[in-house]
C-alpha positions as CSV (number, residue, x, y, z in Angstrom):
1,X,59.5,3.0,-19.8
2,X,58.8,5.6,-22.5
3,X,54.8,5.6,-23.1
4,X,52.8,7.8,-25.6
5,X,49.3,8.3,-23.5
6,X,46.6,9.0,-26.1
7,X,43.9,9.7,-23.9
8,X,40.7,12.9,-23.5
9,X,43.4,15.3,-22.8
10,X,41.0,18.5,-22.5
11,X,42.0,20.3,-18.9
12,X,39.1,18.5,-17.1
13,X,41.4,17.9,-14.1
14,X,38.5,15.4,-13.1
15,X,39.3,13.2,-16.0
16,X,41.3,9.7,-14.8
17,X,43.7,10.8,-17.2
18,X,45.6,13.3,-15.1
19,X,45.7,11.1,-11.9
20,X,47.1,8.3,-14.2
21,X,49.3,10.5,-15.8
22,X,50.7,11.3,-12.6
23,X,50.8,8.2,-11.3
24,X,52.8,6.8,-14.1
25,X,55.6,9.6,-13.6
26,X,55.9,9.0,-10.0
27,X,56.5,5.6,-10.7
28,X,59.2,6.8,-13.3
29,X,57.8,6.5,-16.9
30,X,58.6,8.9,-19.5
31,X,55.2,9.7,-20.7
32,X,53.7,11.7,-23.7
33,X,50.3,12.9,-24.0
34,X,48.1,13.2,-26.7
35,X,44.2,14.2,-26.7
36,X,43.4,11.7,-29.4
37,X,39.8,14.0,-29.4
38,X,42.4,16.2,-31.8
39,X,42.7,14.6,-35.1
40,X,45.9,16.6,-36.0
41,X,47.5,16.1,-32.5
42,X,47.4,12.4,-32.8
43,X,48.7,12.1,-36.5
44,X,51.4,14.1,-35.0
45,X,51.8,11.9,-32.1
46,X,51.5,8.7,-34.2
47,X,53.9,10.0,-36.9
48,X,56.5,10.7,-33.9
49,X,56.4,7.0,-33.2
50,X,58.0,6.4,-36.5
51,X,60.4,9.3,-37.0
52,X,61.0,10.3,-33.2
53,X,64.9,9.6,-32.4
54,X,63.4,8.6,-29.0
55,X,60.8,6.5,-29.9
56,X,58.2,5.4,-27.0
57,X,58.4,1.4,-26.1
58,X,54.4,1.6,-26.1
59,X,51.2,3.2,-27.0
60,X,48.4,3.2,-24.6
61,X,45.0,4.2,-25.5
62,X,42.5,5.2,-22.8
63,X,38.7,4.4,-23.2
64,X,38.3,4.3,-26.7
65,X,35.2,5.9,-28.1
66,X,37.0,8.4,-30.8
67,X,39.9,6.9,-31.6
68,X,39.8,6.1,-35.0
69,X,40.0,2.3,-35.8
70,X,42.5,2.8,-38.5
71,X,45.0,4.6,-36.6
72,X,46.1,1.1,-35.3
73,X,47.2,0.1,-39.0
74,X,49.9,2.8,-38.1
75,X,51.6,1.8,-34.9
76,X,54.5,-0.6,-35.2
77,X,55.2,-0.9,-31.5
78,X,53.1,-2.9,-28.9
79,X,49.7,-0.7,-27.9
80,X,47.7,-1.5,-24.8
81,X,44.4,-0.4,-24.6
82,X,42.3,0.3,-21.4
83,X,38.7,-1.0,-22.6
84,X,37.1,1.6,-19.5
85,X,33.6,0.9,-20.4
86,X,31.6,-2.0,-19.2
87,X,30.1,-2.0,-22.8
88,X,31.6,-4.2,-26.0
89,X,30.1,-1.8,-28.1
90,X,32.1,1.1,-26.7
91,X,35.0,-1.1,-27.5
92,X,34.1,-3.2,-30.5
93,X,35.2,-0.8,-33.5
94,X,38.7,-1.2,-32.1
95,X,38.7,-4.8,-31.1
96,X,37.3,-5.7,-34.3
97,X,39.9,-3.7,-36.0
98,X,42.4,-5.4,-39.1
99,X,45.5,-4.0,-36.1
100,X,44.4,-5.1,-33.0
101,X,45.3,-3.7,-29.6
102,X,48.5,-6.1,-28.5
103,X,46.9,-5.9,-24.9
104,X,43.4,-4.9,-23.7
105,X,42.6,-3.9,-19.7
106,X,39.5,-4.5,-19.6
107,X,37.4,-3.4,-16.8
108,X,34.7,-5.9,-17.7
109,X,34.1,-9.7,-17.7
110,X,32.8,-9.4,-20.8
111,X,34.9,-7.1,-22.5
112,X,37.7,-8.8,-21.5
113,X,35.7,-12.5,-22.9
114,X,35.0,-10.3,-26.1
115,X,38.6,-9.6,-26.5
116,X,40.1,-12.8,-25.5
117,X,37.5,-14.8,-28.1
118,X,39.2,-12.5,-30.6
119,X,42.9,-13.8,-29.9
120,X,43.9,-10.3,-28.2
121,X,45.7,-10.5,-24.9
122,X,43.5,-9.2,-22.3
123,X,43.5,-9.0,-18.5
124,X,40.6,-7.6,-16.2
125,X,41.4,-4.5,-14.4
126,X,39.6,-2.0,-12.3
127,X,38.5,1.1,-12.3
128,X,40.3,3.9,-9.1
129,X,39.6,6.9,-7.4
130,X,41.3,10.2,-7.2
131,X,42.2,10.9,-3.5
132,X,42.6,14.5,-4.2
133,X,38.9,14.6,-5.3
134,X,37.3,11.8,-2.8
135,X,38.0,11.8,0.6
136,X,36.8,11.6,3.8
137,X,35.0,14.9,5.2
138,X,34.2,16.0,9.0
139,X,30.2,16.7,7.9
140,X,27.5,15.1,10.0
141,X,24.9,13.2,8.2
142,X,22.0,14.6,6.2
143,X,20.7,12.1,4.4
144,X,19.9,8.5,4.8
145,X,20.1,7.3,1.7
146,X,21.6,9.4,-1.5
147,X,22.2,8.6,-5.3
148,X,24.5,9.9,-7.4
149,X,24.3,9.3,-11.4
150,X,23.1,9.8,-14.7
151,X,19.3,8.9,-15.1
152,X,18.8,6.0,-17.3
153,X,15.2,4.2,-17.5
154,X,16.6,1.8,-15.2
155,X,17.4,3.9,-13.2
156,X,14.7,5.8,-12.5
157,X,12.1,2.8,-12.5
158,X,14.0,1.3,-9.4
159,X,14.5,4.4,-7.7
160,X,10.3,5.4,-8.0
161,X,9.7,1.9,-6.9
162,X,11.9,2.4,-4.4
163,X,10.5,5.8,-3.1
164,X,7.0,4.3,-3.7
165,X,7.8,1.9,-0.7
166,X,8.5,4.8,1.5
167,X,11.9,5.5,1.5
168,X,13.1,9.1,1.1
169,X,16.4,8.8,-1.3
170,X,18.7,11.9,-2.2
171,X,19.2,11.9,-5.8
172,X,21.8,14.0,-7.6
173,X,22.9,14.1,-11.0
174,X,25.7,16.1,-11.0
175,X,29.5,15.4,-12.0
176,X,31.2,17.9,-10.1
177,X,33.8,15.9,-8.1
178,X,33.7,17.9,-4.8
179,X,29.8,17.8,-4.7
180,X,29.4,14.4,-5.4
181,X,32.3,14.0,-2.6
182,X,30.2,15.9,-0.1
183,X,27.0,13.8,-0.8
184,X,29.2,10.8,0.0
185,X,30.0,12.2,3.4
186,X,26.6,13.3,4.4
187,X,24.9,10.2,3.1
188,X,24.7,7.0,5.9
189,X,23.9,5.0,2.5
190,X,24.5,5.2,-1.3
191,X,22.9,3.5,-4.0
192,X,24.5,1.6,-7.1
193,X,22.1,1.0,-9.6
194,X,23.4,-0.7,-13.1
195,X,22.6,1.8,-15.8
196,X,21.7,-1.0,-18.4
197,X,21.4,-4.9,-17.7
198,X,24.9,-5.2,-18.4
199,X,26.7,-5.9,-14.8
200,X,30.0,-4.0,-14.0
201,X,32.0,-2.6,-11.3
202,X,31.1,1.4,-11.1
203,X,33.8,3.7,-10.7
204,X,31.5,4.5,-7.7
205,X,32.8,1.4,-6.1
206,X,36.2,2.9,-5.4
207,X,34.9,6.6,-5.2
208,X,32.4,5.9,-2.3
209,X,35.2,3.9,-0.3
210,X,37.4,6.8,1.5
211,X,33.8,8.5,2.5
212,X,31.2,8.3,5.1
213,X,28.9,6.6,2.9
214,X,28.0,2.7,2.9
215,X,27.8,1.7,-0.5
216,X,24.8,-0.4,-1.5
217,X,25.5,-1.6,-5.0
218,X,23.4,-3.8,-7.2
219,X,24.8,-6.9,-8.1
220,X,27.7,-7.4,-9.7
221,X,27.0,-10.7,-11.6
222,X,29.8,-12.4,-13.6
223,X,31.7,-9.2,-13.1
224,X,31.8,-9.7,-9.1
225,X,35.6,-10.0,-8.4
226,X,35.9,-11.9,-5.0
227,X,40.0,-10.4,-4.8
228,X,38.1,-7.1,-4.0
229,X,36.9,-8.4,-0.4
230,X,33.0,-8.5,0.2
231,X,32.5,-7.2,4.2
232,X,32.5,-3.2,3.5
233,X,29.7,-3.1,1.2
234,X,26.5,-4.2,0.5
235,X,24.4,-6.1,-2.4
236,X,20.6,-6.3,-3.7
237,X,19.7,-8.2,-6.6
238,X,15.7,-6.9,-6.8
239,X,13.6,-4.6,-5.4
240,X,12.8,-6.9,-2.2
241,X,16.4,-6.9,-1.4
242,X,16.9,-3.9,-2.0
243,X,14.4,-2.6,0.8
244,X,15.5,-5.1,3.1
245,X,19.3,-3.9,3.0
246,X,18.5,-0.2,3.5
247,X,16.3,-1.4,6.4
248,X,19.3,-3.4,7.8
249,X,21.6,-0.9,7.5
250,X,19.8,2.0,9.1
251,X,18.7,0.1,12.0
252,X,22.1,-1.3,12.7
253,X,24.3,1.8,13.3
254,X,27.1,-0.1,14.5
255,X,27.2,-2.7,11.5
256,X,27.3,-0.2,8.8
257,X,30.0,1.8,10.6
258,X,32.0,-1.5,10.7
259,X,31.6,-1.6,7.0
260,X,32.0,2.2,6.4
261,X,35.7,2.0,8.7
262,X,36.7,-1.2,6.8
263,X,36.1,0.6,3.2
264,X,38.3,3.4,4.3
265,X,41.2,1.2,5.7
266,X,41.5,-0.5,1.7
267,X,40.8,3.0,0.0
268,X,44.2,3.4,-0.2
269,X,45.0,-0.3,-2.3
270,X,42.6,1.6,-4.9
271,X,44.0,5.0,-6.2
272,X,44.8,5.9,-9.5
273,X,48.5,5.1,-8.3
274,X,48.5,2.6,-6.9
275,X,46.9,0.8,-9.8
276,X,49.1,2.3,-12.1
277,X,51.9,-0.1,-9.9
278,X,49.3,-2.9,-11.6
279,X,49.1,-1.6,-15.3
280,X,53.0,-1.4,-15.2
281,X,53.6,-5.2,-14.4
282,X,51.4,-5.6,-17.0
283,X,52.9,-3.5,-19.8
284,X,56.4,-5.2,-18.4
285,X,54.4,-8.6,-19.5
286,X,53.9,-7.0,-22.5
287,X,57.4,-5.8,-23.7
288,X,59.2,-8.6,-22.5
């Protein structure tokens, strides 16, 4: 399959779009990139679909925020796009478009309802990890509880009521791959906590699952996907539960290893390669 990627191209080799890159080649596509961030790269790469001798068979479009709505109007081939956002307002501009996307992956029940409502073709997905930056590390423990993520007023009202209850919790905001990897390792518990009161399934769900660290994630709502198993992590819907887990989980060593050696025997089913193997069958669906 010949796909132009027009994804944040900028030499961030954290970005999902160089694991998916590569796991598209190894599967065998012809793929061409394009940082649609660049106005004039994109024209050029969207012109190409129309003049290239080798034309690609389709256009996928990663995450969305920046590409220009009208660009659509200009593709004559079948696009996909990966709707990587729980949000529908980080993909309404292009869902709402005259051109719509022939395909959305949406990584969200209600993105993917949004779309769907609007006659597009869409399919719920998930988001992956990148093995090369999230792995299991031979660290002892330093922390019994850790969080890792942007601060949101959400955020930080459950983790002070959280600490106000007594519980010491390692908070870190940074995005650097290999620290946020190490915290994993060292932590014997890691918090999820919904940015917003939208529900979704964090990227942190498949980061935190070839580490050390039990994931306790807030609940996933209409967005829970029962496919994904249920026996290596954890759930709190409110404060109450929330204490209550951590509680369980520390004083049962043996459980939340259980849980810990189950998430890293199913890492694997969730790399950026593997579900590239997924987005193929579905662009196959798409073409026919």
């Amino acid at each position: 399959m010949n796909i132009l990627y027009c994804g944040i191209f900028d030499g961030a080799a954290w970005r999902a779009e160089y694991a998916m890159l590569e796991g598209f080649q190894r599967i065998g596509h012809s793929v061409s990139c394009c940082n649609y961030m660049d106005s004039r790269a994109l024209f050029e790469a969207l012109h190409a679909c129309q003049t290239s001798s080798k034309k690609p068979d389709i256009v996928f479009i990663q995450y969305g925020p920046g590409f220009p709505a009208e660009a659509l109007s200009s593709i004559a081939i079948p696009v996909a796009f990966m709707a990587s956002e729980f949000s529908i307002d980080s993909a309404r501009h292009l869902l709402d478009a005259p051109r719509k996307p022939d395909l959305v992956l949406a990584h969200s029940q209600q993105v993917c309802e949004y779309a769907l409502s609007k006659g597009i073709n869409a399919v719920r997905v998930h988001h992956a990890y990148n093995p090369r930056f999230y792995n299991k590390l031979d660290v002892p423990y330093k922390y019994e509880i850790s969080f890792v993520g942007n601060f949101s007023e959400r955020r930080m009202l459950v983790l002070l009521e959280t600490m106000l209850k007594g519980y010491d919790i390692h908070v870190v905001t940074s995005t650097n791959a290999e620290e946020v990897n190490r915290i994993y390792n060292e932590s014997k518990i890691t918090l999820h906590i919904h940015a917003s009161e939208e529900t979704y399934i964090p990227t942190r769900f498949f980061e935190v699952m070839p580490t050390k660290a039990c994931l306790l994630c807030e609940q996933l709502g209409n967005n829970n996907d029962p496919s994904l198993g249920s026996d290596y992590f954890e759930m709190f819907s409110d404060l109450s539960e929330l204490c209550e887990k951590i509680d369980f989980l520390l004083a049962n060593e043996d459980k939340r290893t259980g849980m810990v050696t189950k998430s890293m025997a199913l890492a694997s089913r969730h790399t950026w390669a593997a579900r590239m193997e997924e987005y193929t069958q579905h662009f196959q669906a798409l073409l026919g």
